[in-house]
C-alpha positions, -999 to +999 in steps of 0.1 A: +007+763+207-001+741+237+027+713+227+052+737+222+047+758+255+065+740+291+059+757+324+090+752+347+090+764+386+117+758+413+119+765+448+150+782+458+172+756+459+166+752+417+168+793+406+203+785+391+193+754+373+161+765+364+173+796+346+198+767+327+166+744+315+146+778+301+175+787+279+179+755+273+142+751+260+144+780+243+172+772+226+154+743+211+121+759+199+101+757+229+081+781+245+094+778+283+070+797+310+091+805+341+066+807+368+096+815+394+108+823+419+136+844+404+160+845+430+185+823+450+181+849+481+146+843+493+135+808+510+098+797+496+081+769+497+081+740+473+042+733+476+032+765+469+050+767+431+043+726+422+008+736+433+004+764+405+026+741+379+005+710+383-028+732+380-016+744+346-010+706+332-042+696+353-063+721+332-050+714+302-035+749+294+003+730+292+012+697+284+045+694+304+059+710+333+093+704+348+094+709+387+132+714+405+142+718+440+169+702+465+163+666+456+133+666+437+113+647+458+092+672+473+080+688+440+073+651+429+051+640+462+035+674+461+024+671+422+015+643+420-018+648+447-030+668+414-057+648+392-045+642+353-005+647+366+017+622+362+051+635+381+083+613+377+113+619+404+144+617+374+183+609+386+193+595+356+193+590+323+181+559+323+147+566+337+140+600+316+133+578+286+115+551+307+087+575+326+079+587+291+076+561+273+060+536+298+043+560+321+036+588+302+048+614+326+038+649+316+060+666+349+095+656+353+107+670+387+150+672+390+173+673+419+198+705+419+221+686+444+216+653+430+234+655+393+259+685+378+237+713+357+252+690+326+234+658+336+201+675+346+204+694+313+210+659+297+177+642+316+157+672+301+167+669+268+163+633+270+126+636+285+111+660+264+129+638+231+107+608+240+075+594+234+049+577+250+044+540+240+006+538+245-002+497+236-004+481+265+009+507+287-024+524+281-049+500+307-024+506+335-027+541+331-063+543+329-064+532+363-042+558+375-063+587+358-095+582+365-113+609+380-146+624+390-173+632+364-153+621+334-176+615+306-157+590+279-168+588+240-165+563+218-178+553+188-181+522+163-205+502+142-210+473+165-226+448+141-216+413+156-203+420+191-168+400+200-143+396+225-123+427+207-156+446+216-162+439+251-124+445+260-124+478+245-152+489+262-142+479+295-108+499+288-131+527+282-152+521+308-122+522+330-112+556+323-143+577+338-177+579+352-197+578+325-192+559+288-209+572+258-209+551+228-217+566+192-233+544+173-238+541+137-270+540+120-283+515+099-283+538+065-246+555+073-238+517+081-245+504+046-226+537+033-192+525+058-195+485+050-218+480+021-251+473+012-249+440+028-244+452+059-254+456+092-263+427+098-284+434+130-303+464+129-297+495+146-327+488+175-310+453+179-271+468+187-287+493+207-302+473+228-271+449+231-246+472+236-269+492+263-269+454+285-233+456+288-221+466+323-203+502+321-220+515+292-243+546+301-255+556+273-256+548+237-267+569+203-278+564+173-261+589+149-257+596+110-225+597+107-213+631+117-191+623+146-176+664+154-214+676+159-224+647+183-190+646+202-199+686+204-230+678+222-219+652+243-186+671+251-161+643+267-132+649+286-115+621+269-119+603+231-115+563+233-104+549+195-092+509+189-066+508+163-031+509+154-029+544+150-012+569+175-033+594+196-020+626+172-030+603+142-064+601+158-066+643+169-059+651+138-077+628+116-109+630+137-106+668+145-107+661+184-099+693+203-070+699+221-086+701+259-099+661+247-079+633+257-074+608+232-066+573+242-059+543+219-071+508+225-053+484+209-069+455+189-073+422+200-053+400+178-075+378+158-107+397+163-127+416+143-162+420+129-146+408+090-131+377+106-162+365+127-186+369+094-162+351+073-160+320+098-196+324+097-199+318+062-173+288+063-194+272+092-217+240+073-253+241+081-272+222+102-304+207+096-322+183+119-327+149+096-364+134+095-371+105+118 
């Protein structure tokens, strides 16, 4: 599986340290893909083995890499030119929970001269162990990952439009080139909220949500979100909740090679609480002169 697999290269300077993470890994039920060198004796180029790593978490094909040479900070400057990668320089444990969980890091580069084989063994263990915090770490990210071409899917009902929905879609907006928005119709509407609802038609919040600056393109669909997100095909899945992203692969069915990110809701706002205010309002008529 592609969670379980973590490619790991060095340059010369990290053979002996290197050879201690992949047992390490191993050791711990993951699939570790040395992509080498293999020995101490030949010099080689950093560049040339971040290069290959990075293109391997780029595509998708590995969620994690871990980069090691002298200090580190080549393999970090050098991965990090790589579109989707996310390489933290770690000397401590203090930061191998931190680039996780705020920055989502999926490369964590080590120094061989900077820490004994037990500390960097320590950072590892520590790294791979933590989570990302998604929340509000999520926007700041977007901005880091955006990249050519990237088509962005979301989908939702859209009945009254509020602040929740304009912030969510400028988050996804933010993410890519070009937002796609899913959009319930009328008749699997009424089978989601009730016969009551929507409230505006399907024309109505097609039309609305089509004004708003950074959408591209909006559809009308019957409910079956895998066979229109298979048409569209995405690079990345955009969902406002409280759930996590694997809540949302799973639940959803999104493929693997999809980014999920997760919006999260705007306290106070939501379509429920903007009808019931609606119906607390009092009328008002215009009084005869």
């Amino acid at each position: 599986m592609k969670n379980n697999t973590i490619v790991i290269a060095s340059d010369h300077n990290g053979v002996e340290l290197k050879r201690a993470v992949v047992k390490q890994l191993a050791e711990l039920g993951f699939n570790p893909i040395d992509l080498g060198p293999y020995t101490s004796d030949v010099s080689v180029d950093y560049v040339d083995f971040a290069k290959q790593l990075s293109s391997i978490v780029e595509s998708g094909s590995a969620e994690k890499g871990i980069l090691i040479c002298g200090t580190g900070v080549g393999m970090s400057i050098t991965a990090n030119r790589m579109p989707g990668v996310r390489a933290a320089l770690v000397h401590n444990l203090e930061t191998a929970p931190k680039c996780r969980e705020h920055n989502n890091a999926n490369v964590l580069c080590l120094g061989s001269w900077i820490n004994s084989d037990h500390i960097n063994l320590e950072i590892v263990d520590t790294w791979i162990n933590s989570k990302f915090g998604e929340g509000r770490h999520n926007k700041r990210l977007a901005k880091l990952d955006k990249s050519q071409n990237k088509v962005v899917f979301t989908n939702g009902v859209f009945d009254i439009l509020h602040t929740g929905h304009i912030s969510l879609l400028n988050f996804a907006s933010s993410l890519g080139d070009k937002l796609v928005i899913a959009l319930n119709d009328d008749a699997s509407v009424r089978l989601l909220k009730g016969s009551s609802r929507p409230i505006n038609s399907e024309n109505d919040r097609k039309k609305l949500l089509e004004s708003i600056k950074g959408v591209d393109e909006v559809i009308l669909f019957d409910g079956n979100l895998p066979e229109l997100r298979e048409k569209v095909k995405p690079q990345v899945v955009v969902k406002g909740g409280e759930w996590t992203a694997d809540e949302v692969r799973n639940r959803d069915s999104v493929p693997d090679d999809v980014e999920v990110e997760i919006f999260t809701l705007v306290k106070n706002y939501s379509t429920t609480n903007v009808l019931k205010k609606i119906k607390q309002a009092e009328t008002w008529e215009k009084k005869s002169e």
